[in-house]
VMD Tcl script that builds the backbone (N, CA, C; Angstrom):
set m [mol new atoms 321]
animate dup $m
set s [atomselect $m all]
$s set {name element resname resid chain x y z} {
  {N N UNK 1 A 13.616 8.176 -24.140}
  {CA C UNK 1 A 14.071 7.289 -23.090}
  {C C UNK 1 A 12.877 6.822 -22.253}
  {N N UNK 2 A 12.845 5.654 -21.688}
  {CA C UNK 2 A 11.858 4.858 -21.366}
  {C C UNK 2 A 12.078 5.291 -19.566}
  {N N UNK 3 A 10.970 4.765 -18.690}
  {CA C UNK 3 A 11.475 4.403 -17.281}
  {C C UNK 3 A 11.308 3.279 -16.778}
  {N N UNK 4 A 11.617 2.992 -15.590}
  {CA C UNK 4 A 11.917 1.419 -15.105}
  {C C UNK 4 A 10.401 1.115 -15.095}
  {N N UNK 5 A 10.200 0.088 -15.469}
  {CA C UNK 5 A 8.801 -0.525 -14.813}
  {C C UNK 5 A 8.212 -0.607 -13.900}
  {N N UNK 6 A 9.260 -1.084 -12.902}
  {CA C UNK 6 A 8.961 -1.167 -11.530}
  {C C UNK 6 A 9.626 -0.033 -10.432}
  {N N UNK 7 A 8.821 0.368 -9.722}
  {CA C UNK 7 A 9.492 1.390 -8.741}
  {C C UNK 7 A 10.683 0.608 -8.009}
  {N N UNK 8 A 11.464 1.251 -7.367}
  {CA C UNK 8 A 12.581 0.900 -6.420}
  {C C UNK 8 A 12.095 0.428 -5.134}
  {N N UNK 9 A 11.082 1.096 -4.578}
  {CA C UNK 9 A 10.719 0.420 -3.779}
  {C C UNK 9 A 9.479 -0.340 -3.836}
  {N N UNK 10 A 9.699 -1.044 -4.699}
  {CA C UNK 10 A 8.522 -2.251 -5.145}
  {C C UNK 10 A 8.877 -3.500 -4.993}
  {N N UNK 11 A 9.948 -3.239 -3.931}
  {CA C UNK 11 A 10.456 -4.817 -3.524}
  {C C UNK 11 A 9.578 -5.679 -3.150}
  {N N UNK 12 A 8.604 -5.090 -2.084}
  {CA C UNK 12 A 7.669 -6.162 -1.483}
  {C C UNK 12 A 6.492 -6.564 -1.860}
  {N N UNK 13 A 6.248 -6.189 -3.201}
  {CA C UNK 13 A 5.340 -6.941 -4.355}
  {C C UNK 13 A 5.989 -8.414 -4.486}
  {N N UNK 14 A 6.830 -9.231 -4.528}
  {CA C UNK 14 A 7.115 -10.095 -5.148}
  {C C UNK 14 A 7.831 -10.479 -3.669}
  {N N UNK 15 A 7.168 -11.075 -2.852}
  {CA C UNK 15 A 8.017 -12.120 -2.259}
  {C C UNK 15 A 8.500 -12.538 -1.623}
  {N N UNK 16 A 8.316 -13.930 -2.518}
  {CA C UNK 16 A 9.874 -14.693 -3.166}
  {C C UNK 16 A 10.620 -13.870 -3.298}
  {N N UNK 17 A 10.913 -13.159 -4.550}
  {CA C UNK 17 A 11.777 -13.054 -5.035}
  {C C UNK 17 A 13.244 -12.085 -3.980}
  {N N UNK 18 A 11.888 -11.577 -3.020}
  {CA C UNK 18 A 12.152 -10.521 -1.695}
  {C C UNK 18 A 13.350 -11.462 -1.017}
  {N N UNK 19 A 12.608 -12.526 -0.673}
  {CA C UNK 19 A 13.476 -13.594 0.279}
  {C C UNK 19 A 14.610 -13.732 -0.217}
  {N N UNK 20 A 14.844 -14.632 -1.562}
  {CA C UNK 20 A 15.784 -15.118 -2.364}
  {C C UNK 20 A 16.970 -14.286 -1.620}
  {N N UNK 21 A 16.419 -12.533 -2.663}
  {CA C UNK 21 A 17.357 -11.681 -2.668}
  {C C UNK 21 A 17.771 -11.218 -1.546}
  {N N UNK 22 A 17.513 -11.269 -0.026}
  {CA C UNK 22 A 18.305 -11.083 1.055}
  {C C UNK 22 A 18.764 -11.855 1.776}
  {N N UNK 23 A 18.432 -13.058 1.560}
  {CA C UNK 23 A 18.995 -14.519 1.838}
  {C C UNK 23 A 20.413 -14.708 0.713}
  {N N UNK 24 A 20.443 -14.599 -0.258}
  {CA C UNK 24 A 21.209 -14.813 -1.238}
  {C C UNK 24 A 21.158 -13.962 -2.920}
  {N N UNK 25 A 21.915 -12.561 -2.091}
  {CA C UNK 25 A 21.991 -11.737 -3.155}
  {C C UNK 25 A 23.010 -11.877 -4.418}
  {N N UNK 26 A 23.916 -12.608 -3.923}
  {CA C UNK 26 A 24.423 -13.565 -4.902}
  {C C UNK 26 A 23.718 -14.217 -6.229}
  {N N UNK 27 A 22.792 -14.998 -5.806}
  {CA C UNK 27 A 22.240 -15.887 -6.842}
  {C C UNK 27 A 21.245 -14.472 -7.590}
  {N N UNK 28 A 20.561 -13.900 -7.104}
  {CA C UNK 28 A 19.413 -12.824 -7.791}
  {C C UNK 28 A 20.572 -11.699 -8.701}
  {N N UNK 29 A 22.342 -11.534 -8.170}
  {CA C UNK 29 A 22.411 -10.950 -9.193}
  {C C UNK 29 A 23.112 -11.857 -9.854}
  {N N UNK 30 A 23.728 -12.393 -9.646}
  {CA C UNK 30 A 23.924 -13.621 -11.267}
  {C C UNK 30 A 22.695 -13.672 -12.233}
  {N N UNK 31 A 21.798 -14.150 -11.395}
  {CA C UNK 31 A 20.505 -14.210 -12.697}
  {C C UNK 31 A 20.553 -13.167 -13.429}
  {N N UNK 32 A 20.759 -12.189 -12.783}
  {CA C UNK 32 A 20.634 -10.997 -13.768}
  {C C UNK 32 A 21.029 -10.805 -14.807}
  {N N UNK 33 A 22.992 -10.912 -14.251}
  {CA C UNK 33 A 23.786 -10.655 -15.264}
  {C C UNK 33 A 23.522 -11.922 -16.521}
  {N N UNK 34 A 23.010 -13.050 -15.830}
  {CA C UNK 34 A 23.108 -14.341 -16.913}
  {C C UNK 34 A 21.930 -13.360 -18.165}
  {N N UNK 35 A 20.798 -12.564 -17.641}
  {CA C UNK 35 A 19.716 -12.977 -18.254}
  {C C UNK 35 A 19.853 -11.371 -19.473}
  {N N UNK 36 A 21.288 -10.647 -19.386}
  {CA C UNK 36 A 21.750 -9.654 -20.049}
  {C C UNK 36 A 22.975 -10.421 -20.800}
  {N N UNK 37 A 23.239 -11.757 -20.532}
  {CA C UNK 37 A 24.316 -12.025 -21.367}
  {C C UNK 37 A 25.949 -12.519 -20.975}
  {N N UNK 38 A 25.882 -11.969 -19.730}
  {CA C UNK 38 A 27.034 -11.730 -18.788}
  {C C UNK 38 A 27.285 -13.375 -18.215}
  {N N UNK 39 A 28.432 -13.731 -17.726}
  {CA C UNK 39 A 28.183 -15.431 -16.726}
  {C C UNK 39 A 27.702 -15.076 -15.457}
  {N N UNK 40 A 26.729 -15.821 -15.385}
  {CA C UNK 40 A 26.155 -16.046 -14.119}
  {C C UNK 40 A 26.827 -16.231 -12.741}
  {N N UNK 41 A 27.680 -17.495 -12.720}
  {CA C UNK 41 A 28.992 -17.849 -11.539}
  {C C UNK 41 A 29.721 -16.606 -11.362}
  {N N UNK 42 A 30.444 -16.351 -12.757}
  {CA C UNK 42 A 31.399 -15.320 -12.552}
  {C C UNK 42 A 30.608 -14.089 -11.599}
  {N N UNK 43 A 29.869 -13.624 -12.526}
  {CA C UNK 43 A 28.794 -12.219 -11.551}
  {C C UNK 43 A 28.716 -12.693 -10.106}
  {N N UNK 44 A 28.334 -13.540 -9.805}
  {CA C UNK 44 A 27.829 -14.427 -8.322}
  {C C UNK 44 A 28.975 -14.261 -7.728}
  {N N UNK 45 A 29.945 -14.598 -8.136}
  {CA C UNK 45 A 30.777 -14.818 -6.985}
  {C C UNK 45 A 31.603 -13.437 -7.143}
  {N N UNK 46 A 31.746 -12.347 -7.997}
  {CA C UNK 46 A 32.292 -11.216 -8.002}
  {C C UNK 46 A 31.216 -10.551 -6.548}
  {N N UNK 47 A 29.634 -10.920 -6.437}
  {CA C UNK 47 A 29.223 -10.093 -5.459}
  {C C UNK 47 A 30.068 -10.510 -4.195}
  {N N UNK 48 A 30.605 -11.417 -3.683}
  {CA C UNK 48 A 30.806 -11.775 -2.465}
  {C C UNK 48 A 32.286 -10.919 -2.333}
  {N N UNK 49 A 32.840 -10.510 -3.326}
  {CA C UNK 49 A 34.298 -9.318 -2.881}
  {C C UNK 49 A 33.751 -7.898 -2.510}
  {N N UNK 50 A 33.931 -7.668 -1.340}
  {CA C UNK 50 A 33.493 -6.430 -0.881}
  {C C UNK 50 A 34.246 -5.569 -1.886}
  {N N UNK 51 A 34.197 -4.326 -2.231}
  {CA C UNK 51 A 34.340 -3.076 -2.760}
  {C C UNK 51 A 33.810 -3.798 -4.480}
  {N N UNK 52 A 34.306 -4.831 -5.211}
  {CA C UNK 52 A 34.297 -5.286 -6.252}
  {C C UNK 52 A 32.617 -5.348 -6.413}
  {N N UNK 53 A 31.978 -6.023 -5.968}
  {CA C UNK 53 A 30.442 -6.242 -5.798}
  {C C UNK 53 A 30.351 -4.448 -6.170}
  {N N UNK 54 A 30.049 -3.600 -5.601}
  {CA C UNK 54 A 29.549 -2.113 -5.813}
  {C C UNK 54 A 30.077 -1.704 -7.458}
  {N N UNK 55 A 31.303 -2.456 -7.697}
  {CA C UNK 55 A 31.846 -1.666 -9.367}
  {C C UNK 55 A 30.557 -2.685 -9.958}
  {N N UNK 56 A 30.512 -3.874 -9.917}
  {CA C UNK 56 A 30.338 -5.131 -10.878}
  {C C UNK 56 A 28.329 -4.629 -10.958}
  {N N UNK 57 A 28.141 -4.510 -9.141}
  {CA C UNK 57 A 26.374 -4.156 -9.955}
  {C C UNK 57 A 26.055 -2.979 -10.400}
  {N N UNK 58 A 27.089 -1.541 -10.319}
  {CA C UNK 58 A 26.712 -0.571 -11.084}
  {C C UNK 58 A 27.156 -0.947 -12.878}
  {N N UNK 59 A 27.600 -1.578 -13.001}
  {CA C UNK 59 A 28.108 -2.301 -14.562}
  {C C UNK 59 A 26.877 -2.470 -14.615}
  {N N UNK 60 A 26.715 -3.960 -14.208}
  {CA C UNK 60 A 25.350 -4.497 -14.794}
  {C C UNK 60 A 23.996 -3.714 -14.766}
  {N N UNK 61 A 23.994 -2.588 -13.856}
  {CA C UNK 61 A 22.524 -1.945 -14.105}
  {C C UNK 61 A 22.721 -1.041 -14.906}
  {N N UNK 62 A 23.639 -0.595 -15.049}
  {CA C UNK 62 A 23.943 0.171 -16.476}
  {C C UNK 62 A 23.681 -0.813 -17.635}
  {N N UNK 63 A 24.112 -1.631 -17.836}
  {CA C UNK 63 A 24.139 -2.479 -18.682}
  {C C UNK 63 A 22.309 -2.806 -19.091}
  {N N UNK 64 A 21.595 -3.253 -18.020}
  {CA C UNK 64 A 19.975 -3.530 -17.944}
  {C C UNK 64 A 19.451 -1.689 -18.674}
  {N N UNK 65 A 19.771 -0.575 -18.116}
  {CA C UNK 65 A 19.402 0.298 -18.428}
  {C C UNK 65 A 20.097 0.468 -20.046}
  {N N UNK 66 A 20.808 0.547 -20.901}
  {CA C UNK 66 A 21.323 0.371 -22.038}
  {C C UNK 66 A 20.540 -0.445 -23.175}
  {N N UNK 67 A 20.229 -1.885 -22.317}
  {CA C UNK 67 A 19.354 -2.249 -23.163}
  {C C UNK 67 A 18.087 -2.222 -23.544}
  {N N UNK 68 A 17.450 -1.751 -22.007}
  {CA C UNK 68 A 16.102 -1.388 -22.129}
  {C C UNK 68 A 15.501 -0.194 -22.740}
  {N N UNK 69 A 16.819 0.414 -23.165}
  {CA C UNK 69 A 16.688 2.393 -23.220}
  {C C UNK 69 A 15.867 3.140 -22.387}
  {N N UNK 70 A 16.506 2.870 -20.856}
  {CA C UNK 70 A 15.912 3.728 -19.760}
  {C C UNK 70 A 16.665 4.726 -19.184}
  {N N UNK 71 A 16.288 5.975 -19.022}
  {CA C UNK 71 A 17.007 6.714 -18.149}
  {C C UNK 71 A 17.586 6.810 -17.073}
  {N N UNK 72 A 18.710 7.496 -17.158}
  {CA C UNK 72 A 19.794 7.611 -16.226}
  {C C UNK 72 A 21.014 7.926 -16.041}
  {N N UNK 73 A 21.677 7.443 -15.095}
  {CA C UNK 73 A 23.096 7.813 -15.028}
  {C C UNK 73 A 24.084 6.879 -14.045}
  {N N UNK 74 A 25.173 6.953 -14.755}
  {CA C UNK 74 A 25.965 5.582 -13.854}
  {C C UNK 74 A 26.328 6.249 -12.294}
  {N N UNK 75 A 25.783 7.468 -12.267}
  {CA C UNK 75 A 25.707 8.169 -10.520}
  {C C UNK 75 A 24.578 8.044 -9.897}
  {N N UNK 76 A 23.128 7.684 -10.564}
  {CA C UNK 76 A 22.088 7.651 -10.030}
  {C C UNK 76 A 22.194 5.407 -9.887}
  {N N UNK 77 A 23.202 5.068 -10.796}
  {CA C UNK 77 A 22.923 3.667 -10.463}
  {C C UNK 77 A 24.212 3.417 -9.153}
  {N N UNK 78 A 24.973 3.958 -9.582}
  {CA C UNK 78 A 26.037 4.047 -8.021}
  {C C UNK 78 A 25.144 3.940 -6.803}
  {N N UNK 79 A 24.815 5.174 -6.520}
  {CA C UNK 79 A 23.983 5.517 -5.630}
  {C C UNK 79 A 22.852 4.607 -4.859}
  {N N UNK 80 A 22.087 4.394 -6.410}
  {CA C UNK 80 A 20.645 2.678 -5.724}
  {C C UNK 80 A 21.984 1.613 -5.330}
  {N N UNK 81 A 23.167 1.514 -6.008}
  {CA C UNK 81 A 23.575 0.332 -5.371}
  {C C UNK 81 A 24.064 0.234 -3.878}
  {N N UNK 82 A 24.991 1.769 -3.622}
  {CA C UNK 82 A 25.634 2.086 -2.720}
  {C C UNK 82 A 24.540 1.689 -1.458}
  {N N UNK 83 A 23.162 2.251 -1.579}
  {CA C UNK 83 A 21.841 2.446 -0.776}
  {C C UNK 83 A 21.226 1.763 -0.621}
  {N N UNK 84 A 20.565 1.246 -1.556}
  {CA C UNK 84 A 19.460 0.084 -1.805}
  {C C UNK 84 A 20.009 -1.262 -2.665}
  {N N UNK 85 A 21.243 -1.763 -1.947}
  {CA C UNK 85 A 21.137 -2.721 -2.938}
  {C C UNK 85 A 20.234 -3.643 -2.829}
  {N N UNK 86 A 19.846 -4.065 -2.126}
  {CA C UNK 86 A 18.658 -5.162 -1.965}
  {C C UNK 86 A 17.656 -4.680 -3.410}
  {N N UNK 87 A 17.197 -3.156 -2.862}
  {CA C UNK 87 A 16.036 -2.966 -4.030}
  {C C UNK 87 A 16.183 -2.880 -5.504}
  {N N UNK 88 A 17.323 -2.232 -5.311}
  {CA C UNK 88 A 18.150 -2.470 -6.574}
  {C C UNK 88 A 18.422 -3.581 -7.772}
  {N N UNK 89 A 18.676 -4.410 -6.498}
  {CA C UNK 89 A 18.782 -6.164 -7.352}
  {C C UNK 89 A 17.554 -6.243 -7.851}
  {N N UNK 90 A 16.550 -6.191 -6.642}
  {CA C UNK 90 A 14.992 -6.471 -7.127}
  {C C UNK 90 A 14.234 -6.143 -8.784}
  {N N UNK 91 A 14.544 -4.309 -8.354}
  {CA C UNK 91 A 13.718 -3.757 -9.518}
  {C C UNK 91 A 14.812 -4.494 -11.145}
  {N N UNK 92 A 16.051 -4.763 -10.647}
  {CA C UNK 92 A 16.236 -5.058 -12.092}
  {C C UNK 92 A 15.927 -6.515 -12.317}
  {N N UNK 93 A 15.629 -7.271 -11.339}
  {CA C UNK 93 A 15.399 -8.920 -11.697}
  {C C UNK 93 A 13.837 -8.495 -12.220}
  {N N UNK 94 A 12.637 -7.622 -11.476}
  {CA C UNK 94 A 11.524 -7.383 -11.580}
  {C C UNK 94 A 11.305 -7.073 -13.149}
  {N N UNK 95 A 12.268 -5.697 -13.853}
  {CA C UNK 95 A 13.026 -5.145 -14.822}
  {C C UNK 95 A 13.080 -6.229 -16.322}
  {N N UNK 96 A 13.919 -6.962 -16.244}
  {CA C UNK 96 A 14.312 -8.321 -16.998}
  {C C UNK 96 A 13.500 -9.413 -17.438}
  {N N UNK 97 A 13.129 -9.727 -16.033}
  {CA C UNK 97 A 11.581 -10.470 -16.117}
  {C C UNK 97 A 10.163 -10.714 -16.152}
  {N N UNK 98 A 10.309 -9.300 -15.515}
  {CA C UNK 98 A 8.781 -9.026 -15.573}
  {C C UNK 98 A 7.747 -9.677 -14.066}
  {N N UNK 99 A 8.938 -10.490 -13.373}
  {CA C UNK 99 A 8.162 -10.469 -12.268}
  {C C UNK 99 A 7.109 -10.050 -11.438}
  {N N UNK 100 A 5.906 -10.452 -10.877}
  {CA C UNK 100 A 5.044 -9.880 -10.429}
  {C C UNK 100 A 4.391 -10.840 -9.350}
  {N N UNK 101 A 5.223 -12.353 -9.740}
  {CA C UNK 101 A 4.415 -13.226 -8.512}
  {C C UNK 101 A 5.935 -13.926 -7.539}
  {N N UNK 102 A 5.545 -15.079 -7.649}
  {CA C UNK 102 A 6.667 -16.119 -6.906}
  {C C UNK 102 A 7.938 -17.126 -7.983}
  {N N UNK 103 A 7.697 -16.120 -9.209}
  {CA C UNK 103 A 8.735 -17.098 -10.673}
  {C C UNK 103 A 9.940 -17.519 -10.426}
  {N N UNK 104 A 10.699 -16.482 -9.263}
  {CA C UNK 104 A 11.871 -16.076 -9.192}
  {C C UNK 104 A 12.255 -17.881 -7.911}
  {N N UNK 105 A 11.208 -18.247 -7.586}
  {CA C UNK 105 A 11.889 -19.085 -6.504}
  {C C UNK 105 A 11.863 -20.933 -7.795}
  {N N UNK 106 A 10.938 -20.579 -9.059}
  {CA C UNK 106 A 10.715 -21.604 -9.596}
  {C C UNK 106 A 12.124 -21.325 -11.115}
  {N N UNK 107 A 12.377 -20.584 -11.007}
  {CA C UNK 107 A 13.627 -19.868 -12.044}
  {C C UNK 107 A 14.607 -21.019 -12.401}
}
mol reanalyze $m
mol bondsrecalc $m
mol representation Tube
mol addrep $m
């Protein structure tokens, strides 16, 4: 089993992508889900239902961790979401893409 690339709290390497995602955590996790396969809108607008948003991004980071073959557990991804979702979103847009500069605002 592999580990994340990017630390969790490696939000403030990137940003953009920083801004985006607390201005509009919406759009950073759609990208996500779009960029695992999932619809983009649909994901987007599932974040804006309170309690629904917490099931939908522990899915999808399970889902990012599945494909990447990284370690874990759908209690340790509960948890970053419950806590850190901001960083959360981050490390998996960071995760997916490989982010490291300002891509995320030219996306």
């Amino acid at each position: 089993m592999e580990s994340w690339q990017h630390s969790i709290f490696g939000c403030f390497n990137n940003l953009g992508l920083c801004i985006i995602t607390y201005f509009a955590p919406c759009y950073t996790f759609g990208k996500n889900a779009e960029a695992i396969g999932e619809g983009c809108c649909f994901c987007g607008c599932m974040y804006l239902v309170p309690g629904v948003n917490y099931f939908a991004m522990t899915q999808i980071r399970g889902m990012i961790r599945s494909s990447r073959n990284i370690a874990g557990s759908i209690c340790e991804d509960l948890l970053l979401v419950l806590f850190c979702p901001f960083c959360s979103l981050i490390q998996e847009a960071k995760e997916i893409r490989g982010y490291d500069s300002l891509d995320m605002v030219r996306a």
